[in-house]
C-alpha positions as CSV (number, residue, x, y, z in Angstrom):
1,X,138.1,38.3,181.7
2,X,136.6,41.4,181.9
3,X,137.8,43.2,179.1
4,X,137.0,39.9,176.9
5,X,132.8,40.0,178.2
6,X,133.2,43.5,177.3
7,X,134.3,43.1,173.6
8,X,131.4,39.9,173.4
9,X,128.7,42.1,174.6
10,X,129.6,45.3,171.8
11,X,129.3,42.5,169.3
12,X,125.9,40.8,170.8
13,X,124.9,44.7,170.1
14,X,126.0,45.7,167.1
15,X,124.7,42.1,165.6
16,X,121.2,42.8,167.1
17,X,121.6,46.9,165.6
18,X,122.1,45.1,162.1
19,X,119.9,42.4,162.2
20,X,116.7,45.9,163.2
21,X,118.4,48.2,160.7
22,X,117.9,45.0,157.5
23,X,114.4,44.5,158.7
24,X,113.7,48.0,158.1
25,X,115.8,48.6,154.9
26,X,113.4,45.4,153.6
27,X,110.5,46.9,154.8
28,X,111.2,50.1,153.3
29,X,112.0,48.1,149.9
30,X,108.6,46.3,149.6
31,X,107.0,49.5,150.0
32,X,108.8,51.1,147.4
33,X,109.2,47.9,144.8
34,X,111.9,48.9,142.9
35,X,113.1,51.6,143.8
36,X,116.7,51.5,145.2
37,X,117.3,54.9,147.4
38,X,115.4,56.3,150.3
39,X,114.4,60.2,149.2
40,X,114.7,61.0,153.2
41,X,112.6,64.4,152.0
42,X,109.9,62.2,151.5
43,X,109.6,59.2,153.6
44,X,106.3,58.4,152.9
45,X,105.3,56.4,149.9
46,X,102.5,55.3,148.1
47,X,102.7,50.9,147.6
48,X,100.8,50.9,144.3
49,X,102.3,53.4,142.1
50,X,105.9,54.6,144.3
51,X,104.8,58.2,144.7
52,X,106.3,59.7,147.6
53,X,105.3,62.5,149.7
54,X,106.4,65.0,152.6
55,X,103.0,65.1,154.1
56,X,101.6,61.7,155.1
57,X,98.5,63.6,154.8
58,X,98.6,64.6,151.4
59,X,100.1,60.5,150.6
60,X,96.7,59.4,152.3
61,X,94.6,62.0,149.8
62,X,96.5,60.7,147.1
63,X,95.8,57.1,148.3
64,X,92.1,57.5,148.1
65,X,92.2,58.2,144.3
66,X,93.9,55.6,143.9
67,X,91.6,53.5,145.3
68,X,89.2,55.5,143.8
69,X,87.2,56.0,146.9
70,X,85.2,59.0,147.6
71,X,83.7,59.3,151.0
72,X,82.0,62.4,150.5
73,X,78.4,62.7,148.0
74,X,76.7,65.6,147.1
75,X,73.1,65.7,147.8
76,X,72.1,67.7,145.3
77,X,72.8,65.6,142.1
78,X,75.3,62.6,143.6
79,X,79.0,63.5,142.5
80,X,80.8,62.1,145.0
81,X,84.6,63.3,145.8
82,X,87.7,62.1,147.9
83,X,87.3,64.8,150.5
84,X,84.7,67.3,152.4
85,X,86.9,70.2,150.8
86,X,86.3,69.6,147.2
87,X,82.4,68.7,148.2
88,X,82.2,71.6,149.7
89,X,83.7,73.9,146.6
90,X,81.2,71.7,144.4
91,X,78.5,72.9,146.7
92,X,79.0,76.3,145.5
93,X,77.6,75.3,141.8
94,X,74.1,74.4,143.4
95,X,74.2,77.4,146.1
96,X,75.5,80.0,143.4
97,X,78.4,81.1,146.1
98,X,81.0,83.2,145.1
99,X,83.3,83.9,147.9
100,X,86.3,85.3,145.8
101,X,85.7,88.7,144.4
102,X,88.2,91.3,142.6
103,X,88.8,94.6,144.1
104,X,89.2,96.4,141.0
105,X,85.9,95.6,139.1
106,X,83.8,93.2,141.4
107,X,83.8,90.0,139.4
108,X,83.4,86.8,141.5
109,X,84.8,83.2,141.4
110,X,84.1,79.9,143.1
111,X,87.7,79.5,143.2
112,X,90.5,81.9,144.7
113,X,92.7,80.3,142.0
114,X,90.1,81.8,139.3
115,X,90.5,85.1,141.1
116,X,94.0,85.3,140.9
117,X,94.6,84.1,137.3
118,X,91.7,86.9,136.7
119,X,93.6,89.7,138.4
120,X,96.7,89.1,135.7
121,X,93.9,90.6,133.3
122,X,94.2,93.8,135.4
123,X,98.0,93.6,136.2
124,X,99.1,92.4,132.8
125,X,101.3,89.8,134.8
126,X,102.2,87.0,132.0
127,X,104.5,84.6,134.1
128,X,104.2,82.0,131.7
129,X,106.6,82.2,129.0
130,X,107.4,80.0,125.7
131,X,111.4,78.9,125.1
132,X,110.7,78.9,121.6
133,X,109.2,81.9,120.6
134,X,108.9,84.1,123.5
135,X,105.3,84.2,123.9
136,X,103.8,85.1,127.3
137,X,100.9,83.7,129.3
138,X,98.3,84.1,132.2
139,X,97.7,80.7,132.8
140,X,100.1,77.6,132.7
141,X,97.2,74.9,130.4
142,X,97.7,78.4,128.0
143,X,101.5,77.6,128.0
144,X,101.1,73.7,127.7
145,X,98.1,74.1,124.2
146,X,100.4,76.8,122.8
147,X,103.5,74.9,122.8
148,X,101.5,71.8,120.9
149,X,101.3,74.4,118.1
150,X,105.9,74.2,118.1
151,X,105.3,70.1,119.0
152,X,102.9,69.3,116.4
153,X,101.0,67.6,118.8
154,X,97.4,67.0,118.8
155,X,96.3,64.2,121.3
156,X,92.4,64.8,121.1
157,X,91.3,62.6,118.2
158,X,87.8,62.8,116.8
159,X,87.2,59.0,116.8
160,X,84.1,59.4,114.1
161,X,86.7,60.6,111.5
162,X,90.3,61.0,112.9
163,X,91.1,64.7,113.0
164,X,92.8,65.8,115.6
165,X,93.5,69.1,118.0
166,X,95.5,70.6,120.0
167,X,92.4,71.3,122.6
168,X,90.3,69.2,124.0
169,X,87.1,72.0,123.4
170,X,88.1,72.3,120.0
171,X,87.5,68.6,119.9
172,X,84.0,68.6,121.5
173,X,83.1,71.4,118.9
174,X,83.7,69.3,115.9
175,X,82.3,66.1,117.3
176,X,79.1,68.3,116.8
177,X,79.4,68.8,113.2
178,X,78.8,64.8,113.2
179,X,76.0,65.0,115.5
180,X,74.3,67.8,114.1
181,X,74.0,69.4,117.6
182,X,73.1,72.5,118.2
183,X,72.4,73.5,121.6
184,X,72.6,77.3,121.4
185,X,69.6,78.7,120.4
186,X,69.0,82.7,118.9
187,X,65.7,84.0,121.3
188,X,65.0,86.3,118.7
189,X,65.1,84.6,115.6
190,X,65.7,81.3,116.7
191,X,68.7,80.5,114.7
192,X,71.0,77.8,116.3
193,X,74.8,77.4,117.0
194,X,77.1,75.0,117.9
195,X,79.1,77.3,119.9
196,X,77.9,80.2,122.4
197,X,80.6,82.2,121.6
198,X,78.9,82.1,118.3
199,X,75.7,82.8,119.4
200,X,77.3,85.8,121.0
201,X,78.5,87.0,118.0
202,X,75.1,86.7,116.2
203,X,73.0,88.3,119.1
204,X,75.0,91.4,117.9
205,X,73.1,91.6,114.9
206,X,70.0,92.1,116.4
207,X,70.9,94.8,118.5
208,X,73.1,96.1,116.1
209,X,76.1,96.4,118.1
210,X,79.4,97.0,116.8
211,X,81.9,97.4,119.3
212,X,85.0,97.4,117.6
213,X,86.0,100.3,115.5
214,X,88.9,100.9,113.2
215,X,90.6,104.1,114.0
216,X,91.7,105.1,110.6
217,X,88.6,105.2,108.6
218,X,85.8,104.1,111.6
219,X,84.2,101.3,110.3
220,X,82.9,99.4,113.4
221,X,83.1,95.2,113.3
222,X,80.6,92.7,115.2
223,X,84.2,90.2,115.9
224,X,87.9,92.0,117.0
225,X,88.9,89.3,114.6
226,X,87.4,91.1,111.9
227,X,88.6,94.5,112.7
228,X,92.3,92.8,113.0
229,X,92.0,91.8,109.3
230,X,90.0,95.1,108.4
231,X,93.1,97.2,109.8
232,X,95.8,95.5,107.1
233,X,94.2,97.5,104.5
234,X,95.4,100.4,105.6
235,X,98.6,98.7,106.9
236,X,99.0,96.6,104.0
237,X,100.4,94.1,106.5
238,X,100.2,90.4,104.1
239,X,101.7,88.4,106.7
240,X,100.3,84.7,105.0
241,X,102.9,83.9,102.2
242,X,102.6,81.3,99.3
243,X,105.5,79.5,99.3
244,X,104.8,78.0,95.6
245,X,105.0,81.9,94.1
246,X,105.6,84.0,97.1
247,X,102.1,85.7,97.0
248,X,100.9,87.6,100.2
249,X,97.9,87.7,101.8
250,X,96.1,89.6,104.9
251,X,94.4,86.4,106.0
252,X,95.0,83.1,106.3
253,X,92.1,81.4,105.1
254,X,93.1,83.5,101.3
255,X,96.6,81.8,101.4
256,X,94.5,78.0,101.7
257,X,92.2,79.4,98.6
258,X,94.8,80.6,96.9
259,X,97.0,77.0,97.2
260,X,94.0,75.2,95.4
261,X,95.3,77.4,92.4
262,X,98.8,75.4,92.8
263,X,97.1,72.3,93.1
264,X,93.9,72.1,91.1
265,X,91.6,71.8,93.6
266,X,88.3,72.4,93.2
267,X,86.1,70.3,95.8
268,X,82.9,72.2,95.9
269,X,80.8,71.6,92.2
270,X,77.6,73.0,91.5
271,X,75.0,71.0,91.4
272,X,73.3,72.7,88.2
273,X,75.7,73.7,86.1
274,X,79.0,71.8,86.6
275,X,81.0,74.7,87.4
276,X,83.4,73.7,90.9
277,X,84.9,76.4,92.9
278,X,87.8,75.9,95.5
279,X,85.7,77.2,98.3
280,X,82.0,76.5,99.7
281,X,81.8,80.0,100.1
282,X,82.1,80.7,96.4
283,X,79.9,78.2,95.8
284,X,76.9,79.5,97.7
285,X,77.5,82.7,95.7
286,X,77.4,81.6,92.6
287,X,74.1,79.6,93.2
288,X,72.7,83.2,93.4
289,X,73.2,83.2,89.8
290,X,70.8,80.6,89.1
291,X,68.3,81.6,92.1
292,X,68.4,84.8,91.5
293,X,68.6,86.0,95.2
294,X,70.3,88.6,96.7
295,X,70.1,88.5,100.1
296,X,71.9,92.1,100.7
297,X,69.5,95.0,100.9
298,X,70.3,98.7,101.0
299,X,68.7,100.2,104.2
300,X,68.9,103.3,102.1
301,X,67.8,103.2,98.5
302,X,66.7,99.5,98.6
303,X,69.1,98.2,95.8
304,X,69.5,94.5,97.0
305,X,73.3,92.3,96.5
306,X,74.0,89.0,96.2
307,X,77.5,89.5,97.8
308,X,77.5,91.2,101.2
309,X,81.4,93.0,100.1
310,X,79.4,94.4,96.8
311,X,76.6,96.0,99.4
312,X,79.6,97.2,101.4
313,X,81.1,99.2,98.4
314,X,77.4,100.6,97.3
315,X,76.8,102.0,101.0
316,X,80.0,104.4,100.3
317,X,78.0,105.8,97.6
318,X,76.2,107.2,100.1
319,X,78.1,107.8,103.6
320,X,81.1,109.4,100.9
321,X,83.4,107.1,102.5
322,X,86.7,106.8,100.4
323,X,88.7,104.4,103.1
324,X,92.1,104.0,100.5
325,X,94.4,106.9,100.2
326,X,97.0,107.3,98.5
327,X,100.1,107.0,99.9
328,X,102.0,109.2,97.3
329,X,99.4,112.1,96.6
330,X,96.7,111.4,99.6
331,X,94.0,111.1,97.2
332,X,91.2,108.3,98.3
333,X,88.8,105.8,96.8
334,X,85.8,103.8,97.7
335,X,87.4,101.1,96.6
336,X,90.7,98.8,96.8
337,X,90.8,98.2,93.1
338,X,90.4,102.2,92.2
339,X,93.2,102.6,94.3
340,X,95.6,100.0,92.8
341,X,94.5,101.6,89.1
342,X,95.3,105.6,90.4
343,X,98.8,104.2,92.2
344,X,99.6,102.8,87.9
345,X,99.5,106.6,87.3
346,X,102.6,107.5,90.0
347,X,104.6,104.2,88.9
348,X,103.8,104.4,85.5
349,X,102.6,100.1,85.2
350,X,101.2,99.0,82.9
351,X,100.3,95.5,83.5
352,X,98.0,94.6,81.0
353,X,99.6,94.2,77.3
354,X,98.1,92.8,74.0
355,X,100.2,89.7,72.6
356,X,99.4,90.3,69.0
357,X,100.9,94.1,69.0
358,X,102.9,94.7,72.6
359,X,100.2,97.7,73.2
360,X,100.0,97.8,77.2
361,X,97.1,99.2,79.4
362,X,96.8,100.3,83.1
363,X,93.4,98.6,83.3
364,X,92.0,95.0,81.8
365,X,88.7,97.0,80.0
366,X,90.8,98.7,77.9
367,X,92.8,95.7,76.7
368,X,89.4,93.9,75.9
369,X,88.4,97.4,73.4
370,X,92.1,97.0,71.8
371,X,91.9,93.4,71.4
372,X,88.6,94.5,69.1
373,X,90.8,96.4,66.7
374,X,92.9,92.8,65.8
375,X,89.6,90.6,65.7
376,X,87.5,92.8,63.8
């Protein structure tokens, strides 16, 4: 008998034990919906959207947004926040507090993130690297735009005319070419930009800083950009390549001119006489032609330009500078096209040939005298 109330009693318990353990496996599944296994790393999980944390603290933070409640208000201009810790690093835009400084050159941040993504500048630490090509990184949103350029993806529309970008700031900078704005203004000669890094750029004028100076032949640039594409002269680097004919070219935007050739296009006419040109550019030149202006001035003899490169070529006549040697008998020119004329004399080219007789020339104004003989 009592070996029989023995056996009825371990059943009475392990029925009561199951009964507990299905209220809580039911429990636990109308907190977590749908979901069908227990991460026991994370016991703690959000009702509304199934995230699940280790930190019942950080579940409760990320409760509050989504509730979108935010206890804590700034009394300075009313942003309000989900906790006293991001308040208090808002503060720091009214009160000008920069706790985080760098031990190498004294810069200061708001954030101790900032600082340490700003020390890789001193480091060189990339530790962000692309799969597809290798490219490395300071910061990980660097890593996530430059992979949209492998993607293809561009999920910031302009919704005014539908271009899209990769960047969200690239997007904000065009929206202004619909508004018109521009909120960056020149002190000295009151020009304005839609873009302070513009503005930068332009203040350099003034002061006529030049900080970036090819090493070959020491002409100084207002943009690194500009020295980049300066440098392929003496390089010859063409790394943009028309894949109708092959051509190369040092900069991009030459390859997209060049392409109209292929296709015709011609978008920007002139107003007076007809004529269209493939880029605005162009266009603006050639109205000189009809103005009259030339907007270029010597600073030494006074002889004005209409195209800044053609002012560029005069001021050699007077600094001597001859930036294009030769590669075969280190002669140098003033000028690219000189250059490409002396190297005919190494090779022997002659590119330039009559059709009536076969003559060839090294140069086009000798053709044109030639061509005189046949016409009369």
């Amino acid at each position: 008998m009592g070996w029989y109330l023995q056996v009825y009693i371990h059943e009475i318990i392990f029925i009561i034990r199951n009964h507990i353990f299905q209220n809580k496996k039911q429990t636990k599944m109308l907190k977590m919906k749908d979901c069908r296994e227990v991460d026991i790393e994370k016991p703690f999980s959000s009702v509304k959207c199934e995230i699940r944390s280790s930190s019942e603290n950080k579940l409760n933070q990320h409760i509050r947004k989504e509730k979108t409640e935010k206890l804590y208000s700034c009394e300075v201009c009313g942003t309000s926040f989900t906790t006293m810790s991001n308040l208090k690093i808002h503060m720091r835009i009214h009160t000008g507090e920069k706790p985080y400084s760098c031990d190498v050159c004294g810069t200061s941040f708001t954030l101790k993130s900032n600082l340490k993504i700003h020390i890789r500048t001193h480091t060189g630490e990339k530790p962000y690297s692309c799969e597809v090509c290798g490219a490395s990184f300071t910061q990980k949103s660097q890593l996530k735009t430059h992979l949209r350029k492998h993607t293809g993806e561009k999920p910031y529309a302009c919704e005014v005319c539908g271009a899209s970008f990769t960047q969200a700031s690239s997007l904000n900078y065009h929206v202004k070419v619909h508004t018109g704005e521009k909120p960056y203004s020149c002190e000295v000669c009151g020009y304005s930009f839609s873009k302070n890094s513009s503005l930068k750029v332009h203040m350099r004028k003034h002061i006529t800083e030049r900080p970036f100076a090819c090493e070959v032949c020491g002409h100084s640039f207002v943009q690194k950009m500009a020295l980049v594409k300066h440098s392929r002269i003496h390089t010859e680097a063409k790394p943009y390549s028309c894949e109708v004919c092959g051509m190369s070219f040092t900069i991009s935007s030459n390859l997209k001119s060049h392409m109209k050739t292929h296709t015709g296009e011609k978008p920007y006419p002139c107003d007076v006489c007809g004529n269209s040109f493939t880029q605005m550019s162009n266009l603006r030149t050639h109205m000189r032609t009809h103005t009259g202006e030339k907007p270029y001035a010597c600073e030494v003899c006074g002889n004005s330009f209409a195209q800044k490169s053609a002012l560029i070529k005069h001021q050699r006549v007077h600094s001597g500078q001859k930036p294009y040697p030769c590669d075969v008998c280190r002669k140098s020119f003033r000028h690219q096209s000189a250059l490409n004329y002396h190297r005919r004399m190494h090779t022997g080219e002659r590119p330039y040939s009559c059709k009536v007789c076969g003559a060839s020339f090294t140069q086009k104004s000798p053709l044109n005298k030639h061509l005189k003989i046949h016409t009369g």
